[in-house]
Structure formats: structure tokens, C-alpha cells
C-alpha positions in Angstrom: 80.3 137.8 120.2 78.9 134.3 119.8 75.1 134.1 120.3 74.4 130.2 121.1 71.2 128.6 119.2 70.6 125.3 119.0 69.0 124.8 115.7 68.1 122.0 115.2 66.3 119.4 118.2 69.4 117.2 118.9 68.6 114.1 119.8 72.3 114.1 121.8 71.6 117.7 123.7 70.5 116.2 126.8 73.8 114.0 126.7 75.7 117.0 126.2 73.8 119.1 128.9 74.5 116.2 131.2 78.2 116.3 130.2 78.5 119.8 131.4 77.8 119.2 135.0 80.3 116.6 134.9 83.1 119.4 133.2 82.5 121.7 136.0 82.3 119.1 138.8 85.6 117.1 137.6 87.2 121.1 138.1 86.1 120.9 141.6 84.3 124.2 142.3 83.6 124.9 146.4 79.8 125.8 145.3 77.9 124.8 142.2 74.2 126.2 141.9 72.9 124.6 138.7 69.6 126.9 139.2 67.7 123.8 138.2 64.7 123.7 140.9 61.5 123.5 140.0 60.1 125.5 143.2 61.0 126.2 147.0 63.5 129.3 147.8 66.6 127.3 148.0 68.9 127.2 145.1 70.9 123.6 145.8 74.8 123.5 145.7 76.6 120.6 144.4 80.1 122.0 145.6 82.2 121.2 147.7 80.9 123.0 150.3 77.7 121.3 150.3 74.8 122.7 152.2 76.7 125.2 153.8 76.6 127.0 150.8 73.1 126.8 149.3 71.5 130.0 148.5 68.2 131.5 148.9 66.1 132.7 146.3 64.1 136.3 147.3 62.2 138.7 145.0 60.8 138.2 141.1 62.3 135.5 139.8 60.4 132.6 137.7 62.3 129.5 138.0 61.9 126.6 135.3 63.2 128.7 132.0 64.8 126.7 129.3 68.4 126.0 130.4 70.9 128.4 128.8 73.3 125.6 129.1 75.2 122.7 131.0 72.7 120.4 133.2 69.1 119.8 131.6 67.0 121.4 134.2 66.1 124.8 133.6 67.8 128.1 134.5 66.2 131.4 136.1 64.7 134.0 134.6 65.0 137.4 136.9 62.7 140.1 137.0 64.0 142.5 140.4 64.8 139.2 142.2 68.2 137.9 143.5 69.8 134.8 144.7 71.7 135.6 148.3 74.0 133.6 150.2 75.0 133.9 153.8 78.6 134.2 155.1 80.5 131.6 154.3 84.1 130.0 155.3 85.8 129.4 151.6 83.2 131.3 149.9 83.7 135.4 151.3 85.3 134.3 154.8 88.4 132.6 156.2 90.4 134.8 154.1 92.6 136.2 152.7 92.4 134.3 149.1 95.1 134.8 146.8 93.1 132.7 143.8 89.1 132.4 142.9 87.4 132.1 139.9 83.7 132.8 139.4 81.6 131.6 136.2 77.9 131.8 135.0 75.9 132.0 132.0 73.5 134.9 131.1 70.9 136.0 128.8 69.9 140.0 129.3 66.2 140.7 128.4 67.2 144.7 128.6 70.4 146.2 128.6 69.2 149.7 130.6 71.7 151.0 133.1 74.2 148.9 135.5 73.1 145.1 136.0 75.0 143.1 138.5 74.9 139.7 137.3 77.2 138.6 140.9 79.2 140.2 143.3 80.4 139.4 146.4 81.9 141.8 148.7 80.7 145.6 149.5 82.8 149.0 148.6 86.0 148.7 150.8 86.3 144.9 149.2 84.7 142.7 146.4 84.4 140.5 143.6 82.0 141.7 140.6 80.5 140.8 136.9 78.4 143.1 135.7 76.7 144.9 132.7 76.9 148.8 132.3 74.4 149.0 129.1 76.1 146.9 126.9 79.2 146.9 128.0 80.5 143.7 130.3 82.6 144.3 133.0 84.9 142.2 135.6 86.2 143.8 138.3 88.2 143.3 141.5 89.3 145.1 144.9 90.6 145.4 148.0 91.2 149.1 149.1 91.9 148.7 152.6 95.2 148.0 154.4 94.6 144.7 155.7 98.3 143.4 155.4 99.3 146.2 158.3 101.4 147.5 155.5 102.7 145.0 153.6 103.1 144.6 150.5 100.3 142.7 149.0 97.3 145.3 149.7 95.7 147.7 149.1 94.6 147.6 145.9 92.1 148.8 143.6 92.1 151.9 144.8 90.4 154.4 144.0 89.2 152.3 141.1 89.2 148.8 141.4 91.1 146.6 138.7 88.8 145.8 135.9 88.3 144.5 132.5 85.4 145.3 129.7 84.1 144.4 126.8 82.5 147.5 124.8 79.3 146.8 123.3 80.0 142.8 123.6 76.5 141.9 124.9 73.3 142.2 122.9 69.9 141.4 124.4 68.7 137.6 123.5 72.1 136.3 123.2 73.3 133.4 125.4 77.0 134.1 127.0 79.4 132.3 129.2 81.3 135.1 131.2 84.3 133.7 133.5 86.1 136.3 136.4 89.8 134.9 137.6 91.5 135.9 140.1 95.2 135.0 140.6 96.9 137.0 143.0 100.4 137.2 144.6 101.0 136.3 148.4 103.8 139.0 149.0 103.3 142.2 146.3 100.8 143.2 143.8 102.0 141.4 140.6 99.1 138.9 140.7 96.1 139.6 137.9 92.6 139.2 137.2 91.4 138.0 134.0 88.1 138.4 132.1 86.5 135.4 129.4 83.7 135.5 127.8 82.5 132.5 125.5 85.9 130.5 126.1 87.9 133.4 124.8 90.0 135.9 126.7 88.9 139.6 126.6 91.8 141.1 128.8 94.2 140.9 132.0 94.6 143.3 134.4 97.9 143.3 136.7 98.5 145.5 140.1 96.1 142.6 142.0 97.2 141.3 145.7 94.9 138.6 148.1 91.1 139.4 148.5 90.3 139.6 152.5 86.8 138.8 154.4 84.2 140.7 152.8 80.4 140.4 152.4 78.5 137.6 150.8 77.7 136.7 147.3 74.6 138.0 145.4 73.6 136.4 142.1 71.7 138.8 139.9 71.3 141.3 142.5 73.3 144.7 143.3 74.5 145.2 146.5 74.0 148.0 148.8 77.6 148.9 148.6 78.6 147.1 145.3 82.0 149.4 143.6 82.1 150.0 139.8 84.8 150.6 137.5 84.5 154.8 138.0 85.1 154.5 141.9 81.4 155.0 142.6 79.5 152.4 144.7 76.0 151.5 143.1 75.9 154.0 140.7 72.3 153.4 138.9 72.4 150.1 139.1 70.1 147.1 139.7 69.2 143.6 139.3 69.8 141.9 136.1 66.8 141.4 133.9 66.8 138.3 132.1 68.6 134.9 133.1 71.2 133.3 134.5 72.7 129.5 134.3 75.1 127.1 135.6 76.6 129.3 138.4 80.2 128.3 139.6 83.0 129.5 142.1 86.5 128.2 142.3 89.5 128.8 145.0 91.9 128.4 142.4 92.7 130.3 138.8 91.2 128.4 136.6 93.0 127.7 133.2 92.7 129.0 129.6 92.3 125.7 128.6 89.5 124.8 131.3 87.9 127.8 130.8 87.1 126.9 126.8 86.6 123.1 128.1 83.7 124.5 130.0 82.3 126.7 126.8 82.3 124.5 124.6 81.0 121.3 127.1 78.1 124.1 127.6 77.4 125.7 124.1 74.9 124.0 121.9 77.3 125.6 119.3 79.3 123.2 120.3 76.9 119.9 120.4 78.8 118.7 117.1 76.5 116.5 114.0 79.2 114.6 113.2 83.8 115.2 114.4 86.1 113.0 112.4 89.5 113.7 113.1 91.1 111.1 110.7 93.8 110.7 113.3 93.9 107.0 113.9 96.9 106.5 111.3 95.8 102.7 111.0 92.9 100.3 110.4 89.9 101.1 108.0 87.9 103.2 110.7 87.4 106.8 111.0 85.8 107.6 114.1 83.1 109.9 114.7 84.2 111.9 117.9 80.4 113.7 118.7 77.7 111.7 120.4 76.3 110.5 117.0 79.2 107.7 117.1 78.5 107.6 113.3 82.3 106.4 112.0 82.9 106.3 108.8 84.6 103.4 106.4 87.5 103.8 104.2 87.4 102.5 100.6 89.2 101.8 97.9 92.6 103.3 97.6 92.1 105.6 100.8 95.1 105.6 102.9 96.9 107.1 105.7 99.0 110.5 105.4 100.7 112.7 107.7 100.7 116.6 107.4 104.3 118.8 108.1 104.1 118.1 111.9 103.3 114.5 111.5 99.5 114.9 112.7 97.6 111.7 110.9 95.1 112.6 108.3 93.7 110.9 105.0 94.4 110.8 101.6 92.6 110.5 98.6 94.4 110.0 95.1 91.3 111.0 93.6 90.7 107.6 91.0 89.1 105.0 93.8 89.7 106.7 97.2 87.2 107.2 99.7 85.8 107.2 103.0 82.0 106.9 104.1 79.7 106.9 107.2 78.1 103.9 107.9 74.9 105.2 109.1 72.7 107.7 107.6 74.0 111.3 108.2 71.2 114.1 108.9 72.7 117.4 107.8 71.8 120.5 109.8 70.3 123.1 107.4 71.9 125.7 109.2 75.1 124.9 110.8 79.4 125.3 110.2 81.2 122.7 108.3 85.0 123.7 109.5 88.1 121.2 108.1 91.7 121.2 107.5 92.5 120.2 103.7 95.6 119.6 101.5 94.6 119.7 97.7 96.9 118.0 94.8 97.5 120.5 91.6 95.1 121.7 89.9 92.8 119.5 88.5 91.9 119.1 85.1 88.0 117.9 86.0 85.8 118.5 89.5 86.6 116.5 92.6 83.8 116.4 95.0 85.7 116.8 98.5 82.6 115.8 100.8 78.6 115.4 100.3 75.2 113.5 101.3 74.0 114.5 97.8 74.0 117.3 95.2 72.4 119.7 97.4 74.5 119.1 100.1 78.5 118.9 98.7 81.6 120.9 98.1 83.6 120.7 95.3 86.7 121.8 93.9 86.3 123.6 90.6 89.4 123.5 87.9 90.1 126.4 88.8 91.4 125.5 92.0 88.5 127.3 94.3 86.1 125.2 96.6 82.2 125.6 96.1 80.0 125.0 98.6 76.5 123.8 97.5 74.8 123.4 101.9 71.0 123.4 101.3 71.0 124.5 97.5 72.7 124.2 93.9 72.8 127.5 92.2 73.3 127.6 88.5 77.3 127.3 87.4 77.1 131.2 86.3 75.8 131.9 89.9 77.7 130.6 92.5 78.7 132.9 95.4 79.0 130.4 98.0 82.4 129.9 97.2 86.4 130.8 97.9 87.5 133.6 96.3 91.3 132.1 96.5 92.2 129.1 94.2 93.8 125.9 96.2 96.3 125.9 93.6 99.7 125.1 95.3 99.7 121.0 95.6 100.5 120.1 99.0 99.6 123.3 101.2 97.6 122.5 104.2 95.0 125.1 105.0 91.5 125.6 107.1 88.4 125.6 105.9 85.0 126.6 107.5 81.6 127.4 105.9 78.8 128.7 107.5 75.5 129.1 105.7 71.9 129.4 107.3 68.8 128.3 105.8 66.2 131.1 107.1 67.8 133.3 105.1 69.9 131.9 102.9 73.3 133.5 104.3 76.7 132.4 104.2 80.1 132.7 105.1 83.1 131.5 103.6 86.4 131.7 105.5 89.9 130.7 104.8 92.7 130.2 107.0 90.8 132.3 110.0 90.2 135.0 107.6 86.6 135.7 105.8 86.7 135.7 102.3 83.4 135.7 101.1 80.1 136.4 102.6 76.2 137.5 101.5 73.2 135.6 100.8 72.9 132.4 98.0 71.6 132.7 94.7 69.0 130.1 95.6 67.0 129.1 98.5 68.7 126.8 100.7 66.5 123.8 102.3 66.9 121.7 104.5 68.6 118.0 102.8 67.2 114.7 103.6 69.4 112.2 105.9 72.1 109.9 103.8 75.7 108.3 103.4 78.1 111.1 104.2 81.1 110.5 101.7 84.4 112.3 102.2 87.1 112.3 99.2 84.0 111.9 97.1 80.0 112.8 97.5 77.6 110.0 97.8 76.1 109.3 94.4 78.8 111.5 92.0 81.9 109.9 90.6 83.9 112.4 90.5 86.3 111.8 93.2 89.1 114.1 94.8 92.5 114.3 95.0 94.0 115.5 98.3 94.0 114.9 101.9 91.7 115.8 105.3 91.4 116.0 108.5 89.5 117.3 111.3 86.5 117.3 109.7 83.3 119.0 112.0 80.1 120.0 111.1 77.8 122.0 114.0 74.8 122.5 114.0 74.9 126.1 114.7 76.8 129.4 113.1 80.1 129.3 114.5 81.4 133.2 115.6 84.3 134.6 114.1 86.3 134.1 117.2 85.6 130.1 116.8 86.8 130.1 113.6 89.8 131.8 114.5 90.3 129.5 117.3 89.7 125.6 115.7 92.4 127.7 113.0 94.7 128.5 116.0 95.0 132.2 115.2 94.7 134.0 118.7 95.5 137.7 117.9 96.5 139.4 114.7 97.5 143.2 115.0 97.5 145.0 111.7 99.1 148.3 113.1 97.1 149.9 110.6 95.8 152.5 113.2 96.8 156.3 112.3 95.2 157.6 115.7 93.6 156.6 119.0 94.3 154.9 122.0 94.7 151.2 121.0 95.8 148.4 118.3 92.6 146.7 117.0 93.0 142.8 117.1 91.3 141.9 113.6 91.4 137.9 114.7 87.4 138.5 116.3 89.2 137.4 119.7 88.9 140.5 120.8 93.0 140.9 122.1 92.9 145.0 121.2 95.9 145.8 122.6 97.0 149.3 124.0 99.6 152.1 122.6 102.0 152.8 125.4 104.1 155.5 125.5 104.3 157.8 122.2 104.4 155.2 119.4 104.5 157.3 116.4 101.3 155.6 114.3 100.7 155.5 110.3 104.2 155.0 109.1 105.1 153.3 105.8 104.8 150.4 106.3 107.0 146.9 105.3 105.1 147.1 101.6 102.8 149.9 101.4 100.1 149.7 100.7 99.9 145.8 100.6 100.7 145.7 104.6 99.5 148.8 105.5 100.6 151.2 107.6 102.9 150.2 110.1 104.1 151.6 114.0 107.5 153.1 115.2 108.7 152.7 118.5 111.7 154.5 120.4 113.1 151.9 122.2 112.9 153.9 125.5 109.0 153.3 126.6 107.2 152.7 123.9 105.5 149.1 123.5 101.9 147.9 122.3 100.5 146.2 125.4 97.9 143.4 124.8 97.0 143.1 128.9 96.4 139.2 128.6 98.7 136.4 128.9 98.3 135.4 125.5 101.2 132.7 125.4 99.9 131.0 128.9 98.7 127.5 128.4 100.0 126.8 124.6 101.5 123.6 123.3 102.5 125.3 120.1 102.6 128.6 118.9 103.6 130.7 116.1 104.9 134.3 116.7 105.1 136.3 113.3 105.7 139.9 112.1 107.5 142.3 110.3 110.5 144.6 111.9 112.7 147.2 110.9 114.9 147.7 113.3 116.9 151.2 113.8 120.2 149.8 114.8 120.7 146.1 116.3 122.4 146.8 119.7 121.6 144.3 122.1 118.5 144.7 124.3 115.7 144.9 122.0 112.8 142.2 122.3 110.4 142.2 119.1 107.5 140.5 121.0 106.4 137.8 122.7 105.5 137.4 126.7 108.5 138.8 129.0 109.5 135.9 131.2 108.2 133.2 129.2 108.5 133.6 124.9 110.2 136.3 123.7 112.1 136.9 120.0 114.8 139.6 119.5 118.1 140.9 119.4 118.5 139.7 123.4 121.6 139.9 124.4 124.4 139.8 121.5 124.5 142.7 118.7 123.0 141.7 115.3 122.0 138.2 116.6 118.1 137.2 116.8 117.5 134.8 119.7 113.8 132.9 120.4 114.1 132.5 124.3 111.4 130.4 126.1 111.7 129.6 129.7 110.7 125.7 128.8 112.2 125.0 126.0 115.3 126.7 125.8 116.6 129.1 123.0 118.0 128.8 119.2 119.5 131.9 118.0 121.0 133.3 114.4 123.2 136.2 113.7 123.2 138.4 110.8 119.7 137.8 109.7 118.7 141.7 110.4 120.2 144.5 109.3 119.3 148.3 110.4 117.0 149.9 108.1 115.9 147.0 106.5 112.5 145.2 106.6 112.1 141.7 107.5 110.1 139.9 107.8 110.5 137.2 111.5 108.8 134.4 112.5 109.2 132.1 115.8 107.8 129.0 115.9 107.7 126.1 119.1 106.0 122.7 118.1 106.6 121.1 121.5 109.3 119.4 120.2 111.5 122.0 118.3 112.0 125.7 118.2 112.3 127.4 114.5 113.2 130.8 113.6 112.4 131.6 110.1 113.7 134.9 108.5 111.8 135.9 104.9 110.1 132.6 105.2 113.1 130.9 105.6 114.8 129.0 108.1 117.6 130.5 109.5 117.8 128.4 113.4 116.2 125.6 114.7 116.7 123.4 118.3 115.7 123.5 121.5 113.8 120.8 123.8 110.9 118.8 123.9 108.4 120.1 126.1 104.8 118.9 127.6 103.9 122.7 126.8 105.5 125.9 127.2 104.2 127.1 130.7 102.4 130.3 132.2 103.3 133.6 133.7 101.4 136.4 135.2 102.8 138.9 132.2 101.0 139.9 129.3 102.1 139.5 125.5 103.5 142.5 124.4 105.4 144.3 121.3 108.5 146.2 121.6 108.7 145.3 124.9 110.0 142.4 127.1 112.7 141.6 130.1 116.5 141.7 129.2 118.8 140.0 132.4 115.7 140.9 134.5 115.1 144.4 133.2 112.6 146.3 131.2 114.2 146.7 127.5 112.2 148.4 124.4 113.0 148.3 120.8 114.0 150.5 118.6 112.1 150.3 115.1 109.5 149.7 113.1 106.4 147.2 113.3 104.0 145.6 111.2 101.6 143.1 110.8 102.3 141.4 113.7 99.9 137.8 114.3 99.8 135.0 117.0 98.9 131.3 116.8 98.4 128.7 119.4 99.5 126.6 116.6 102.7 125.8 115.0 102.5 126.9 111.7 104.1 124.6 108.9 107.6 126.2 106.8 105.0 126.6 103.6 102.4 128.4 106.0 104.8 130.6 107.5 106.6 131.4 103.8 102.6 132.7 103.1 102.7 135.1 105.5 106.0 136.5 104.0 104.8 136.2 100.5 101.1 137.6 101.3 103.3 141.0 102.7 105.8 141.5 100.3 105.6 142.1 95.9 106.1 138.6 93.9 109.3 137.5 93.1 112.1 134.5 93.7 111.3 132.4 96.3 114.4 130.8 98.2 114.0 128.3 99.9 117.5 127.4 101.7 120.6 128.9 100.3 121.1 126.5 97.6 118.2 125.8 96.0 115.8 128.3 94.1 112.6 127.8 92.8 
């Protein structure tokens, strides 16, 4: 998980700090407490709610700790205290609620037995985030009757609904945990959903409306508080350490609002320096973080477009360039992270970006991408580099290197995937301020060929999960699992999903051993269930995997989220449909055959759907959407909703990955390649290269 430090003493953190409060506020929560107060025993909400619901502060607590994020005050530290709050209409009365969301930051100082961090509600009814060591839990209930028997309650009974996250806390780390609650009026469809630093970590179904129950408690246990075994207060107490920027909603809050209010709260996410090279006219690049330092384009720098027609600029590598116009201070520890598009390979260095020769990348003639942040190793001794050569002109992929000067660490990863990693050569030290130059590096002549865009640099180590995110890559399923319980997502997202049924696990899979092992399923009840809306909130996305199907009768979803995306043979024999509920569908028969891999990829741009069989495209059409909706279903494999029934497929799986992003035709060819042995490459039925 993503500890937050802010390493260097940005001059821009209070701006950012300030900018928080104002992310929260616009989402309109009913109470707000900030935990900013320098003294008194009232903590001060700036909800909706007003004074009705401020708080009182009780027991050890020291108030005036260095803010863990959002507003610039301070934040609590606890030590056997709690914050209480009285009954109050919209906050635990004037029920029943069908929809709340609850969100906080938190730092643990120990991580001995179970630590509420809030709850509200006692053991028939409730609300609850809390640690159990260092495990994270959210958790939901409402056990009794209260509908007179209808259909939306009980539930969480005996256990309540809840979600963790094994061993995801560690003591000294800053976190921003988020609790939704979306319910359903008239059964128990509704679901609650954990987050925890903008990312998902699971969605629980079988969740009704929440009636009147006791008030809230932050950092306190209850006398009556329920846990995820059944029992009430099980060795628990109050949380040891602090808490920040404390928030309750009425409503679900969004995937999309949720990482809004991460990253408006991590210092992670206080950018140096954002140029998106998306203006697609004019000479000016601007520079998206507080710093407002833009940069110039020179020379024979021009405007480009990548595959979807997203602006970026080119370099032609002779007089091209772009440069800020204000002297750039590069963080000695940090993440540079960019999207990049190289020309062949070139017969002499280009220098893609630098302040000077300590501080650079450059492409080598061998196509890979050094990265000199904070030192210059000698040319035999250069680990702080790709171990893949950008070698195929005009391929589009993500970049991000993360290096750290008190140690002289660094990470290298490449299309959400970590290539290289260990410690430099030579020392890195912190660079002096100067002209940031992009297609070139300040003071060199050896210019680049290629084009950028997106270009960030943070002054902070970026988590894996971050990575995978600004690449678009939500979930990526190897299937590589002989035994146990569950599919390990190896994005860093943390989407394991769950073996349902009696997949049989450790089959050959589509190339052993270059993919792995792979999973059968029996097309009666077996699936791999992910428990989180995965697809909900996306603009674009990318579904790919490989399949071997057993027979192609009609009936058999590959994967996706039932109701809203799904890919398979639907409802016509040996024809492979991409549904959506948006968008439409586009469909292609005689793509699959039984017994055969394949390898299938569905892709939605917000203005097109594309299937793509062996990396190529066999369907493309439906319509232009604002974005492709939400559902209260989770994304699942092998299983998804056929003419409003359950249906299952019968086959094989492998390798199975999930974007937020629509991937480009070259992109999604890579993943066939990268699974299959070398060989002819066709790209549509009448041409070969």
C-alpha cells in the first residue's frame, strides 16, 4: 500500500492542503470534521449539518499533530481517547438510509489487537472501519427485522457484510480508507464497498437500508461495536495513532470521487511539474501542478496525435524541442511517470528529457531508456535502466521511474509492469534547479526522435498500484494459482478475486510455460469472482484474455460485469458478441473454434466498440457514449447474465487483464504476441508482414 511522504518542503503544499477541503466540500458531505482545532473539546463540522453535528472530543488525545492531509491545520493524535457525537437526524437517525459513505485518514502508531477507527451503530445495527492487527476492515449490518418482513432486511446476519485488506496497514504509514454503502430500497442486492488510497479493495453484495442506530464514534470502540466473526467488541479498543479529514456522505460516492479525494489529499500527489502536451495548438505547453511553470516549444517541435487521437508532441530529433521557462527544481526523490512513442532505432543517443547530466534520460542505440535522477554511473554500470529495447517505431507505451536519494533505490517500470529495480551504482544527490528540456536535455545536443505526452514528475515514490493506475491497468489475473482459495491480482490493485465453484487449477495453459498455467471451468457453476464493480465508472476500457472454449453453444460469457460489459458466445452458436448496456454490441462469428486457444480482446473507446481476435480485428461499431455506466454487480470470469439468467462457460482461461483505458490495435497485438511463440504477424486478411 502507498505510504504518503512529502519529501521535499513544497512551497505549493499549503495550496494543495487548501484544495482538499474544497474537493470534499464541492461533494457535499452532511458533516465534515477537519480535526483542525487547536484546543477546546469540540471538534467543528463544516457539513451540511452544521452545528447540529459537531462532536465532542473526551479522553487522551493531543490535538495540533502535523495534518495527515487535506486542510492545513493539524490532525489528532489518539492515545485511549475518542471523538463522540450525539444522535443525530441524517447522521444515525431519521432512517432508514439506503446510501452513506464514510471517509478518513489514518496513521496507526501500534497495530495490537482490534482498533476501531469509526463506527456508528451498536450490535443489532452499524456502520464500522476498523483495524484487526494489520488487517483493515469495512463492515456493515442490520440484523434485525425492521421492514416487518420485507424484503430489504435483515441483513448481516450472523456476520455482518464486510470487506478486508490482509496485512495492508503498516505502522507510520499515512492512508485514506473510504466505506460505501449503496443499498437497495426493496431486496438485498445493494453492496458495500471498501477503498483504500483511491483504489478499490472489494465489494460485498447481500446489503439492504441501514435503520436508526446509535451514534458515531471516531477512534473509539463502542460498547456494542460487531466484527467480522459475529462477536461484539472482541478485544478491541481505541485507535492508537491519528486520524484526519473525517467525512460522511448520504449518498454512494463514486469511484471516480473517491480517487479525486486521494489524490487532492496525498502529498504523493502534490505534483513538481504535469504537462500534458494536450493543447494541439499554439507554442505553449502548460504546466498543470501549482508550479504554473509551462514550457516553450522550439524549433521543429510540432503537434501529433497518438492511435485514439489524444494530442501529444513530437520531436524529429534534428531541431525539436520544448523547454520550461522558469527554472525547474528536481525532487531528489520522487516518480517521473510519461507516455512515449520512440522512432526506430537510432543510430546515436537522444536525450528524451533533462535539467542536466545528472538529472536526464536517454535512449541508448540499443533502443533501452537510461535513467541518470540524482547520478551518472559509468557506461559499463548502468542499472537504472529498461531491460526492454523501444525498438518498434511508433508504439506508444508508459513510462515511470522511481528512484530515491537516501538510499540510492530505484524502480523502473514499463507499461504497469516493473522491470527493473535495486539500488544505483553511484550515489544519487540531490540536482541544482534549471531549464527543464523535453525532446532534448538542457545543455546536450543530442536531441530525440519521438513523441510525449503526459509528462509528471512527483515529488514522492509513487506505489505500485499508482503506477498501474496513471497506466490504466486495473486488474490483471495470471491464473497461475495451482491451489487455494483465490486468483491473485498481480496489477498491485489489490482485485484478488475468488474461485467459485470447483475450477479445476494448474492446467496447461494457452503457451506453457510462457503464459503459465491456466484455469478450467465447467460451465455449470464455476466462475472467478472479483467482488468489485470493476467496470463501474469507466470511459474506456480494455477487456483481454485467453480462452479455450470446450464447445461454442450459446450461453457462455468469457468475462466482463453481468448487466453492464460482457464478451462471449451470448446468444448465437460460434458467434462472439461484446454487449454493453450503453453502447450497444458488435459481434463476429467463426472467430473461435472448440479446442482451440485464442487469444480475445474487447475494447470500448467511448466512441467505438472493437473486438480483436489474435490481435486482430475481427468487429467493430457501436455508439458514442459519455461513459459506459454502473451496476451493483461485480466483474467476473466465466460467468455473466444470458436473457436475464445465470450462464457459465465451458473452457479454459488464461491470462486474463483489465484496463480503464482503451488500448491501441498495436497495444492489444502485444498482449497476443507477449503470450504466444514468434511467428507471422497478420494484420488484416490481406496484408502480412
Amino acid at each position: 500500500m502507498l505510504a504518503i511522504v512529502c519529501v521535499l518542503a513544497c512551497p505549493t503544499q499549503r495550496q494543495a492542503e487548501a484544495a482538499y477541503s474544497k474537493v470534499v466540500l464541492d461533494s457535499a458531505p452532511i458533516a465534515y470534521w477537519k480535526l483542525d482545532e487547536s484546543g477546546g473539546s469540540t471538534a467543528i463540522n463544516s457539513g451540511s449539518l452544521g452545528s447540529a453535528a459537531n462532536a465532542s472530543y473526551s479522553g487522551g488525545h493531543a490535538k495540533g499533530a502535523p495534518p495527515l492531509a487535506g486542510e492545513e491545520g493539524a490532525s489528532v493524535s489518539f492515545s485511549g481517547g475518542r471523538i463522540g457525537l450525539g444522535n443525530v437526524n441524517g447522521v444515525n437517525r431519521s432512517g432508514p438510509f439506503t446510501q452513506k459513505t464514510i471517509e478518513l485518514w489514518f496513521q496507526a502508531e501500534s497495530l495490537s489487537g482490534r482498533q476501531v477507527l469509526y463506527e456508528q451503530g451498536g450490535s443489532i445495527r452499524g456502520l464500522s472501519i476498523y483495524l484487526d492487527g494489520t488487517d483493515l476492515y469495512v463492515a456493515g449490518w442490520n440484523q434485525a427485522n425492521d421492514d416487518g418482513g420485507g424484503g430489504a432486511a435483515p441483513w448481516g446476519a450472523p456476520n455482518p457484510v464486510f470487506i478486508p485488506v490482509y496485512g495492508g496497514v503498516t505502522t507510520g504509514a499515512v492512508y485514506h480508507v473510504v466505506l460505501v454503502m449503496r443499498g437497495d430500497d426493496s431486496d438485498l442486492s445493494g453492496v458495500l464497498i471498501g477503498y483504500l488510497n483511491g483504489a478499490s479493495f472489494g465489494q460485498r453484495s447481500g446489503v439492504g437500508r441501514l435503520w436508526n442506530h446509535n451514534p458515531a464514534v471516531i477512534a473509539g470502540a463502542a460498547a456494542d461495536t460487531r466484527f467480522h466473526d459475529g462477536n461484539t467488541n472482541s478485544n478491541a479498543r481505541e485507535f492508537d495513532g491519528r486520524v484526519d479529514e473525517v467525512a460522511l456522505y448520504n449518498r454512494a460516492l463514486t469511484q471516480a470521487e473517491v480517487l479525486a479525494h486521494f489524490q487532492a489529499g496525498s502529498p504523493a500527489e502534490a505534483l513538481a511539474g504535469h504537462w500534458k502536451f494536450d493543447e494541439g495548438i499554439g507554442l505553449t505547453a502548460a504546466d498543470g501542478s501549482t508550479a504554473g511553470n509551462d514550457a516553450k516549444l522550439w524549433g521543429s517541435a510540432a503537434w501529433t496525435t497518438d492511435c485514439l487521437g489524444r494530442n501529444a508532441v513530437a520531436f524529429d530529433g534534428v531541431r525539436g524541442e520544448a523547454a520550461t521557462t522558469a527554472p525547474f527544481s528536481p525532487p531528489s526523490t520522487g516518480t517521473v511517470a510519461f507516455w512515449m512513442k520512440s522512432a526506430a532505432v537510432p543510430r546515436s543517443i537522444g536525450r528524451l528529457f533533462g535539467v542536466n547530466g545528472d538529472w536526464e534520460a536517454r535512449r541508448q542505440t540499443d533502443g533501452t531508456i537510461v535513467f541518470d535522477l540524482g547520478a551518472s554511473p559509468p557506461s559499463n554500470a548502468q542499472p537504472f535502466r529498461t531491460t526492454s529495447a523501444f525498438e518498434t517505431a511508433g508504439r506508444w507505451r508508459h513510462v515511470a521511474a522511481v528512484f530515491d536519494a537516501s538510499d540510492s533505490s530505484f524502480e523502473v517500470w514499463v507499461d504497469g509492469e516493473l522491470e527493473a529495480s535495486g539500488v544505483n551504482s553511484a550515489k544519487m544527490v540531490a540536482q541544482p534547479s534549471g531549464t527543464l528540456s523535453f525532446g532534448a536535455r538542457t545543455g546536450s545536443s543530442e536531441r530525440w526522435q519521438g513523441a510525449m505526452r503526459d509528462f509528471r514528475v512527483y515529488p514522492a515514490k509513487l506505489s505500485s498500484a499508482r503506477i498501474a493506475q496513471l497506466y490504466g491497468l486495473v486488474a490483471h489475473w495470471k491464473l497461475d494459482e495451482t491451489s487455494g482459495p483465490d486468483a491473485v491480482d498481480s496489477s498491485g490493485r489489490g482485485a484478488d478475486a475468488e474461485f467459485v465453484g470447483t475450477p479445476r487449477l494448474g492446467r496447461d495453459g494457452a503457451f506453457s510455460p510462457k503464459t503459465g498455467a491456466a484455469v478450467q471451468l465447467d460451465g455449470l457453476d464455476d466462475a472467478i469472482d472479483s467482488g468489485q464493480g470493476l467496470l463501474n465508472g469507466a470511459d474506456e476500457f480494455t477487456m483481454a484474455g485467453w480462452i479455450k472454449p470446450r464447445n461454442m453453444a450459446p450461453g457462455q460469457p468469457f468475462f466482463g460485469q453481468p448487466g453492464l460489459i460482457e464478451v462471449g458466445v451470448l446468444d448465437t452458436a460460434y458467434r462472439v458478441e461484446l454487449r454493453t448496456r450503453a453502447a450497444g454490441s458488435v459481434a463476429a462469428s467463426n472467430v473461435l473454434f472448440p479446442g482451440e486457444w485464442k487469444h480475445l480482446a474487447a475494447v470500448g473507446t467511448g466512441d467505438s466498440l472493437t473486438l480483436y481476435v489474435d490481435g486482430r480485428e475481427v468487429a467493430s461499431g457501436g455508439s458514442r457514449v459519455a461513459g459506459y455506466g454502473a451496476n451493483a454487480e461485480a466483474f467476473k470470469i466465466g460467468e455473466g447474465v444470458i436473457e436475464d439468467a445465470a450462464a457459465f462457460f465451458d473452457g479454459m482461461v488464461d491470462d486474463v487483464r483489465l484496463y480503464h483505458r482503451a488500448l491501441c490495435p498495436d497495444q492489444v497485438y502485444d498482449l497476443y504476441k507477449g503470450g504466444r511463440p514468434s511467428g507471422v504477424r497478420i494484420i488484416r486478411w490481406s496484408e502480412v508482414r
